[in-house]
N, C-alpha and C positions, 0 to 999 in steps of 0.2 A: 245405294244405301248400305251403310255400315252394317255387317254380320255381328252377331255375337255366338262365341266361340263353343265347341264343346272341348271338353278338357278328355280325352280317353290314350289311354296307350301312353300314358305318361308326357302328351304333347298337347297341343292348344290345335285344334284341326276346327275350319270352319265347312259349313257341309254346304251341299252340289245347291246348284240351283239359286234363284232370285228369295226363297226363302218366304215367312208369313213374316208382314210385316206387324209388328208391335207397337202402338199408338202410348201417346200421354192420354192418360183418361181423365185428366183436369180441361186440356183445351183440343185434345181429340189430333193434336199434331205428331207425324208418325217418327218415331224417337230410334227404331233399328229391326234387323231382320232376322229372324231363329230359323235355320236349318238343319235338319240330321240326315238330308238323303248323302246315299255314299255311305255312310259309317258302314262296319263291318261288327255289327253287334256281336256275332258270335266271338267273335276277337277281343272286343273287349271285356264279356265276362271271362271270357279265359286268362284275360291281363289280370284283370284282381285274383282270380283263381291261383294261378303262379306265379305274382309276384307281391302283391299286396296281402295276401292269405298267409304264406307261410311267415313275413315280417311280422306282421301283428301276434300270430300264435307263438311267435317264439317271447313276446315279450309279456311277464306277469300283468297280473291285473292292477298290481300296486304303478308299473312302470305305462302301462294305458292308463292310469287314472291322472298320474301327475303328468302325463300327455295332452290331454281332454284339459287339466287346467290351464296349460303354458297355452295351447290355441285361446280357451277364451281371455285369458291375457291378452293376449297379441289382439283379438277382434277388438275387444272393449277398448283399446288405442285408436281402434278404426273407424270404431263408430259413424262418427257427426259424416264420413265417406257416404255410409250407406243412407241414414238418414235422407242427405241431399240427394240422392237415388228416388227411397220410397215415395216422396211425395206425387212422385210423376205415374203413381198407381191409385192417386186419388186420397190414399189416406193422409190422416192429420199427422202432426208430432206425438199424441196422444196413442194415433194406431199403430204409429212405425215403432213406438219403445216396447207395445204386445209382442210385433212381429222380430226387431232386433233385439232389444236387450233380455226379450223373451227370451227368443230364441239364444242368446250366450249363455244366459242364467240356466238352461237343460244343462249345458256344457259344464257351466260350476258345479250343479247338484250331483249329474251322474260322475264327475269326478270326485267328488265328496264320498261315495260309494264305496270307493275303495278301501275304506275305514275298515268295511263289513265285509272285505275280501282276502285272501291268503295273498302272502307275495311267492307267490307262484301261477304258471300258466294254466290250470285248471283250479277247481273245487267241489268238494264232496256238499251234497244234497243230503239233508237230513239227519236224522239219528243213525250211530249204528244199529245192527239189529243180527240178534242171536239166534243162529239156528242150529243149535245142538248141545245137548245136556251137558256135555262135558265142555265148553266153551272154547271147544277148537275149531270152530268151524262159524261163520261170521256173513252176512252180506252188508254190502253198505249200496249208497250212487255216488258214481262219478261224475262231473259237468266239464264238458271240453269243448272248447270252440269247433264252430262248423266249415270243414272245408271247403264251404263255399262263398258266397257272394250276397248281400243284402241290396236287394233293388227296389227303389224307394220311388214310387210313382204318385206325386205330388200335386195337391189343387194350388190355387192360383190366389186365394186371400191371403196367406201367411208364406211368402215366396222363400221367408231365409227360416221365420220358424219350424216350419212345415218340415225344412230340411235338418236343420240341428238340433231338433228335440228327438230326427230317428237317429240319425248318425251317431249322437253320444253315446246310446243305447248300444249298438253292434261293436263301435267301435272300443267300448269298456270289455264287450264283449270277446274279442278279440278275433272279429269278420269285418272285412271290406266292404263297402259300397259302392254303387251305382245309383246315381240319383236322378230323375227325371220329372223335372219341375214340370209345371201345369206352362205352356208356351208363353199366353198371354203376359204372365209377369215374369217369366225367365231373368228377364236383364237383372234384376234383383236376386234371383240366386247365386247368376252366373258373378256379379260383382263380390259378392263371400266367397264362393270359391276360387277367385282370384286371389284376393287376399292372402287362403289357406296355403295355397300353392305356394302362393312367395314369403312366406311364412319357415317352411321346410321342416314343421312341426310331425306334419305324417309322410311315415314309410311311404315308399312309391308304390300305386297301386293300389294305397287305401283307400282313395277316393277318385272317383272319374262322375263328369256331367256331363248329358246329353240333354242341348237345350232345342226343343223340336219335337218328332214324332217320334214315338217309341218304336215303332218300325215293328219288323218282326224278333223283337227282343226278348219276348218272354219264352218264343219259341226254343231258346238257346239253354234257357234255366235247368236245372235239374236237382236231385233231388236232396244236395247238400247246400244249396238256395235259400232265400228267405224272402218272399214278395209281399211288401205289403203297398198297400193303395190308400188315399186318401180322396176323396171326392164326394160322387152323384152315384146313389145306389145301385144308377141301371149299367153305369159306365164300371162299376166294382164286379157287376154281377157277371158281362160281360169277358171282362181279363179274368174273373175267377173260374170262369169256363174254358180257358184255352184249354186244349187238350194235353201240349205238356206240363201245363200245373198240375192236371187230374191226373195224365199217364205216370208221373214222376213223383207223384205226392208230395209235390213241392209246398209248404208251410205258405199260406194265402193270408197275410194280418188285413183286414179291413178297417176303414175308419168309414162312417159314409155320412151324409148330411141325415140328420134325422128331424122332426117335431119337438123337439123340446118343449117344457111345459115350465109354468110358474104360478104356483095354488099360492093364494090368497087367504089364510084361517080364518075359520069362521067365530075365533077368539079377534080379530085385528076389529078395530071401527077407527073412525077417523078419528087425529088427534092424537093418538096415540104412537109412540119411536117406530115401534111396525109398521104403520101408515107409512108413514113418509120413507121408511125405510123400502117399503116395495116400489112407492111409484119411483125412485129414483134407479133403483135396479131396473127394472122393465124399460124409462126411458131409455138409461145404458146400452140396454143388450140391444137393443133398437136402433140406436144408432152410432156405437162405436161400430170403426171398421164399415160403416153403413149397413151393418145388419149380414155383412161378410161373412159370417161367422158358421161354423160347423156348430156350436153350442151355442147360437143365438135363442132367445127363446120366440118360437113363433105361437102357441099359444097359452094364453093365459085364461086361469081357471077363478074365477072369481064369487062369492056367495052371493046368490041370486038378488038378496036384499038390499046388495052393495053395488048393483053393476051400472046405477048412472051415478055414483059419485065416483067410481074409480075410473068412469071414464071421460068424467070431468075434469077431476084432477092431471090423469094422462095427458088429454087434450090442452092442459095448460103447461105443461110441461113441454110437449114436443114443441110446441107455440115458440119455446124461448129458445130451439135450437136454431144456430144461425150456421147454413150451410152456404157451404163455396170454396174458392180456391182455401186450399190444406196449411198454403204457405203463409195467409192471412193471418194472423192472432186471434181474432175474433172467432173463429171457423172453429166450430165443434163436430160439422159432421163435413166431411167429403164427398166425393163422387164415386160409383161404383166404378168396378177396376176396366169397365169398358162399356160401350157401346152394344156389343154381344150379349154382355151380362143384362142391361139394363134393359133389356125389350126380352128377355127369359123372364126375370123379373112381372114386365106388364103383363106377358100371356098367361103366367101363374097365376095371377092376383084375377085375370079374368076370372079362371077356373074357378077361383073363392069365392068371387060374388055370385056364382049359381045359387047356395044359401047366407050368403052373408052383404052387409053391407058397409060401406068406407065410410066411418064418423069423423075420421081428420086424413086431412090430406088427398091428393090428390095424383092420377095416373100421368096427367100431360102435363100438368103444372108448378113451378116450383122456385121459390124466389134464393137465390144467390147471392153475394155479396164477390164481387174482383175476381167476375168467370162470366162466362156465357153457358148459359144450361140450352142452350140449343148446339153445342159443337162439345161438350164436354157431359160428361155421363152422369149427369144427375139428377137424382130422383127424389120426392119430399115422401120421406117417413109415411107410413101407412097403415092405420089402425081400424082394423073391422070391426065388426060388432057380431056374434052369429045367436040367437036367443033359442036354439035348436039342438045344445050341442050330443044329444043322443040320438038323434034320429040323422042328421047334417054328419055325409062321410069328409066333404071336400076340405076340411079344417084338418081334418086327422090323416088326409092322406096326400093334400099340395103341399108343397112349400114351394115359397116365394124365396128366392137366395137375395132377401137385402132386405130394410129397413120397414121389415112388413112382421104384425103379430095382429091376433087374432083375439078380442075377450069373448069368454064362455060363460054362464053362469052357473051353478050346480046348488044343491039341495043340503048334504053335509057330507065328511069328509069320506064316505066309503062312496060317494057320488063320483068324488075327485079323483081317487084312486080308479074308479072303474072308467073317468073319461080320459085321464091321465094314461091306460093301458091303450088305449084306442089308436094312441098316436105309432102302433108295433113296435115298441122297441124305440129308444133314444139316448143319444150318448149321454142328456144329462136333467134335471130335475131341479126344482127348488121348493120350497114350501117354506112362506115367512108367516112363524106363527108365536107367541109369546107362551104357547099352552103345549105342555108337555106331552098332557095325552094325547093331543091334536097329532105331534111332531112325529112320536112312537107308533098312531096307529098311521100312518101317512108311510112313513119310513117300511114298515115291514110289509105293510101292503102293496106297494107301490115299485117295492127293490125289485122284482124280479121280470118289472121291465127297463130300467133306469140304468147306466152305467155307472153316475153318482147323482147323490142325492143330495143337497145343500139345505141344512134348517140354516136359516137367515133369523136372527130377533137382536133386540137392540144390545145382547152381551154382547156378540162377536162380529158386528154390522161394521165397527172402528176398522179395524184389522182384515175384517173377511176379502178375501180375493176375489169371492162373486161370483156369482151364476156361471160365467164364459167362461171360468178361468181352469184350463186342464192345469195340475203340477205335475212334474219329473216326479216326485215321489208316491203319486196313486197312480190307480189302471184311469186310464184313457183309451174309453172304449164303449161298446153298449151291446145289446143283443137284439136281435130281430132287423128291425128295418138300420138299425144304425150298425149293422155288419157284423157283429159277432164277435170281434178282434178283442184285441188289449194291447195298446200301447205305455210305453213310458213304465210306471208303476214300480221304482226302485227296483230291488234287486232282480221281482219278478220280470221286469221288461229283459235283463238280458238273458234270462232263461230263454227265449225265443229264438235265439242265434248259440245256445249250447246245445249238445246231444245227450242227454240224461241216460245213464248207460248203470245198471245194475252190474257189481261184480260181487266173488263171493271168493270164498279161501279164507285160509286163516288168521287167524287175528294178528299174528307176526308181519305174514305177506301182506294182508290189506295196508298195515302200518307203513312196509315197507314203500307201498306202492302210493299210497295217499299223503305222506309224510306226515300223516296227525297219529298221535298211538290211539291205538285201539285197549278197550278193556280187553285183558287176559292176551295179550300179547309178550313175550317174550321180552324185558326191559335187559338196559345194558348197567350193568353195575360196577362201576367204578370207584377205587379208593380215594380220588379226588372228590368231595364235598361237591354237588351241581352250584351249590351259592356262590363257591368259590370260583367258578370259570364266568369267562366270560361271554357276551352274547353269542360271538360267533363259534365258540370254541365247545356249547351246548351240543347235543346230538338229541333228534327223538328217540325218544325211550331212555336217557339216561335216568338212572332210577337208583333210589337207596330203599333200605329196608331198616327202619329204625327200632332203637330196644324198647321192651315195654316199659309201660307205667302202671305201676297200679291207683284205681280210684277209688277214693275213702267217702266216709259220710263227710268226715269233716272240711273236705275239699267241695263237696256238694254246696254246705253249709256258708261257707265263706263264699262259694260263688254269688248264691243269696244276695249274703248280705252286701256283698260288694256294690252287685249289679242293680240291685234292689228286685230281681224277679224272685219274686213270693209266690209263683204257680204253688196249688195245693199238693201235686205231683214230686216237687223238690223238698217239700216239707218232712222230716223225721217220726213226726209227733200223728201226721194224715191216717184217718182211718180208711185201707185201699180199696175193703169192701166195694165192690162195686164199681172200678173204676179197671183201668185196663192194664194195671201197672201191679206187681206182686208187691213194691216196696219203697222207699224212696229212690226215683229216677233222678241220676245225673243230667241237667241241662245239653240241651246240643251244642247250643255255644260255648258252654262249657269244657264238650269233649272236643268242640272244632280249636279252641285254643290251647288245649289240651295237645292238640294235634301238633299243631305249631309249635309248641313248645320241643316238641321229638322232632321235626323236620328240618328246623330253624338253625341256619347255625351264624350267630349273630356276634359273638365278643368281639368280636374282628373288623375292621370294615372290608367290604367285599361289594363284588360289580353289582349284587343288587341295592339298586337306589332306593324302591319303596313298594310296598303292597298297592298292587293297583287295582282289585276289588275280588270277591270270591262270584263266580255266576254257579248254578246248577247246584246246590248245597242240599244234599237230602241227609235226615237224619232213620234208617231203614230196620235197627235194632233197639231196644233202651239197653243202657250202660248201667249198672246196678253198683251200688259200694261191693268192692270187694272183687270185681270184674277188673283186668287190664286189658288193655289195648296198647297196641301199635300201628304203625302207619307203614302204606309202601308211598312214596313221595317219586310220580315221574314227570318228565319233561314231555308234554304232551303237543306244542303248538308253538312256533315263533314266529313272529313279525316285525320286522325293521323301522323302525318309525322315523319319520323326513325330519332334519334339520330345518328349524325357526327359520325364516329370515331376520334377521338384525334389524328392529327397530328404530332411526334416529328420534324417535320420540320417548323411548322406553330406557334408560339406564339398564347396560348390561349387567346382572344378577350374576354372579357364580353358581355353574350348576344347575342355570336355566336352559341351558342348550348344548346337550352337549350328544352327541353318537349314543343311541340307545337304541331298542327293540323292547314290545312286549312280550315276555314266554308264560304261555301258559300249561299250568301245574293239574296232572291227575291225581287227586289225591284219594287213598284211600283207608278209610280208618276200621282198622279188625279187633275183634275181642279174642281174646286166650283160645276161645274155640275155633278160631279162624274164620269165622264168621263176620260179615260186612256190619260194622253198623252206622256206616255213614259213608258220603261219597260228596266230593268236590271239584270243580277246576278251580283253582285260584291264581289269579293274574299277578305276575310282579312286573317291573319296569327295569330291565336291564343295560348295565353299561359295554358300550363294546370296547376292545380293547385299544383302538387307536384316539383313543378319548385324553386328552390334556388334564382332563380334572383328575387329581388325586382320591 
């Protein structure tokens, strides 16, 4: 029987032995064999350690991001490859775009990321922050990639997801991986990572597969590591106890199967868009994937009053699901991903029925269309009934890993929140309600065991991604029984592979060191205009110090009437009595174009192309007629921004694409007593110099 390979050491090695063999879970015929005895674990985290670590960390985040895009370029050519792959794991075309084009789509978003990132190899965390009267003395954080290694031990429902919604994560990050798919569906990781390989998109060393047993691999980790798990709470609990995770305080992310729930308002009756709106979610989560799912919902919370038409309705619904071979048309639901899985599945569902009972469906029986459900792993959808659910633990503490949920009924909605807790902890929640109160007191009581919480009602039902659906830009995660972790979660997911590292010193040095200026930092003042140079030819801290202006009433006035802001505050004639102002106050917008006006140097055309927005604008003093100000104007922040691709659909524009970077502006605006009375970044859009446009 044909091996499938581990990829470590920068080589394709198949491991010792005859190997477990790996079945089709449609007709139970065995497809190849995963082995890892032999590997040299210690070996290969030390390969990503020295050779795929120092690669990544030398490259910005900006150059990992448009990395993470060019790969899912390359996969999303690959696709319909993989597809013909997944079906032989049971799922439909329906479950294989969750797990593949899912699974690319991390890859586009956390390369999208890079937007919110410096093009450099680190980035500072947070605000600055001052520690010392005289503002010589400054701490900030710094974030830098971890010199070690991200080892990603994977379940078996989502074989390529599972894998590329961590990897973007470390790899934006700028750490390495090892990845170790769940055995059963390997063959489907291992065919992505073939792909990536012949690809030659990443550094060597940034990525290695071990399709098999993890062996003694965790043992090797240490404490510049990052291990996260995805699975069965007891199999999480167990690797989060090795002793070199504890001795090394190696960073442990859990993801673990939890109880998910899905409350029914006690605003919803039948008839109405929420009606139909939940029963067609609940079928969903029941049977995509066949109930596969880490965020499936297994039970449901329903108002007592409601609980035989919603299980009417249900039972009508799962009725019209036609399950069988994946590769069918017809076939909405598939087979579980094996034989192993499917008799875990029955022994759970026994454990159920201590207080519960099956109103649809069935343990042994199960009608298919273009399969045999006696040689192929399939099971019919299975819906309890439990009319007990506060005193009934086995709802709130089994789960069935497949096509199995559970209705409850409850009293009103602090019932739901209170049976909703019962499940300890779960990565996810829904509650479809039309009624806001319902949604508000749901949501706040309910958060602090949920990792997210979905309000479902017929505005956002078109659009919604639904119950199951973790994004690359939230946390993917939960507390208690569902692990405690956080995955994914934009920028926060790659904070988990940086080292957050407070430094302190002076505001020159931090600048120095961080390449963003810091307030009261030391600026460089140059007789060259900064509008006048060009992107590259910027330095941080370049800084001018402009002449004053003085402001009049009548400049007040006109701004007025210009703008049309008639605040009682800009008014001449206001009596102030009372009010917080000794006299007519200059507008802030006012003094901020005011500002511009002194920093501006504009007759001329020069590299900058256009104002690209003001963020952070505080106005900190009023400006009174008869006050001037001045501005100190520095180069605080640059970023190189990517050349368009050339549209043959689009006529090229002049000046629509041309070598440019954003710089962003410290600006600070003083009155005569040198006093701040206002402070800015503001964005321009600059040209570089090897630009063709005039």
């Amino acid at each position: 029987m044909q091996k499938l390979g581990n990829y470590i050491t920068g080589k394709w090695i198949e491991g010792d032995g005859e190997g477990q063999l790996l079945y089709n879970a449609v007709n139970g015929i065995p497809i190849v064999a995963a082995s890892s005895e032999g590997l040299d674990f210690a070996a290969i985290l030390q390969f990503a350690r020295e050779k795929g670590n120092p690669a990544l960390r030398k490259m910005t985040f900006q150059e990992r991001g448009r990395m993470l895009r060019a790969l899912a370029q390359h996969l999303m050519q690959h696709k319909e490859k993989f597809y013909s792959i997944s079906y032989q794991s049971g799922a439909t075309r329906i479950d294989s775009w969750i797990d593949i084009e899912g699974g690319i789509g991390n890859l586009f978003s956390n390369a999208s990321l890079r937007r919110k990132l410096p093009d450099e190899t680190f980035c500072l965390d947070g605000d600055p922050i001052t520690l010392s009267k005289g503002n010589s003395f400054m701490g900030h954080h710094i974030l830098v990639p971890k010199e070690g290694v991200a080892v990603h031990i994977n379940a078996y429902n989502f074989p390529i997801w599972g894998m590329l919604e961590k990897i973007a994560v470390n790899l934006l990050a700028g750490v390495p991986a090892v990845v170790k798919p769940a055995t059963v569906t390997s063959y489907l990781t291992e065919a992505v990572v073939r792909e990536i390989i012949l690809s030659k998109i990443l550094p060597d060393g940034a990525l290695q597969l071990i399709c098999g047993s993890a062996g003694d691999l965790l043992s090797h980790v240490n404490s510049q590591d990052v291990v996260t798990f995805t699975g069965s709470a007891s199999t999480g609990l167990k690797l989060k106890s090795n002793p070199t995770i504890l001795g090394e305080s190696v960073p442990f992310n859990m993801e673990a199967d939890s109880l998910n729930c899905m409350v029914l308002g006690t605003d919803v009756e039948p008839g109405m868009p929420e009606w139909e709106i939940f029963i067609k979610e609940v079928k969903k989560e029941m049977t995509v994937k066949a109930g596969q799912k880490c965020t499936a919902v297994r039970r449901i919370f329903v108002p007592e009053n409601k609980i035989e038409d919603v299980s009417n309705a249900l039972i009508t619904a799962l009725e019209n699901t036609i399950i069988g071979n994946p590769l069918n048309e017809k076939v909405r639901m598939g087979s579980l991903a094996g034989e192993g899985q499917r008799l875990e599945v029955r022994n759970q569902v026994q454990k159920l029925l201590a207080s519960s009972q099956i109103i649809y469906g069935s343990l042994t029986d199960v009608a298919v269309i273009d399969a045999d459900e006696k040689v192929g792993a399939f099971l019919s959808p299975i819906l309890l009934l439990n009319n007990h659910p506060l005193t009934a633990e086995e709802p709130h503490n089994v789960e069935a890993f497949g096509p199995v949920s559970t209705i409850m009924p409850y009293k009103n909605i602090e019932e739901a929140i209170y049976l909703s807790k019962k499940g300890k902890g779960s990565l996810c929640s829904s509650i479809i309600t039309a009624s806001h109160k319902n949604a508000k007191e749901y949501v706040l009581g309910a958060a602090t065991h949920h990792g997210r919480i979905l309000v479902l009602n017929n505005e956002c039902a078109k659009e919604s991604t639904g119950h199951g659906s973790p994004l690359p830009l939230l946390v993917h995660g939960g507390p208690g029984r569902a692990g405690g972790g956080e995955e994914m979660g934009g920028l926060r997911g790659i904070k988990h592979y940086l080292q957050r590292t407070a430094i302190q010193g002076s505001p020159t040095m931090i600048t120095a060191i961080s390449n963003v200026y810091q307030p009261h930092a030391t600026g460089n003042i140059d007789t060259i205009h900064p509008f006048k140079k060009h992107f590259e030819q910027l330095n941080i801290g370049d800084q001018i110090v402009t002449e004053k202006r003085l402001i009049t009433s009548e400049d007040i006035t006109r701004f007025a009437d210009l703008s049309g802001d008639h605040f009682y505050a800009h008014l001449i004639n206001t009596d102030f009595n009372g009010t917080m102002f000794e006299q007519q106050v200059a507008h802030g917008y006012f003094i901020m174009s005011a500002a511009a006006g002194l920093f501006v140097e504009g007759y001329e055309k020069n590299p900058v192309l256009l104002n690209y927005g003001i963020d952070e604008l505080r106005f900190t003093k009023p400006v009174y007629p008869g006050n001037s100000i001045y501005i100190r104007f520095t180069c605080k922040e640059k970023t190189a921004q990517e050349m368009k691709e050339p549209s043959p659909d689009i006529a090229f524009v002049k000046g629509q694409d041309i070598p440019k970077g954003i710089v962003k502006w410290y600006v600070e605006i003083f009155d005569e007593s040198d006093e701040i009375t206002g402070v800015a970044t503001i964005l321009t859009m600059v040209q570089m110099k090897n630009s063709n446009v005039n």
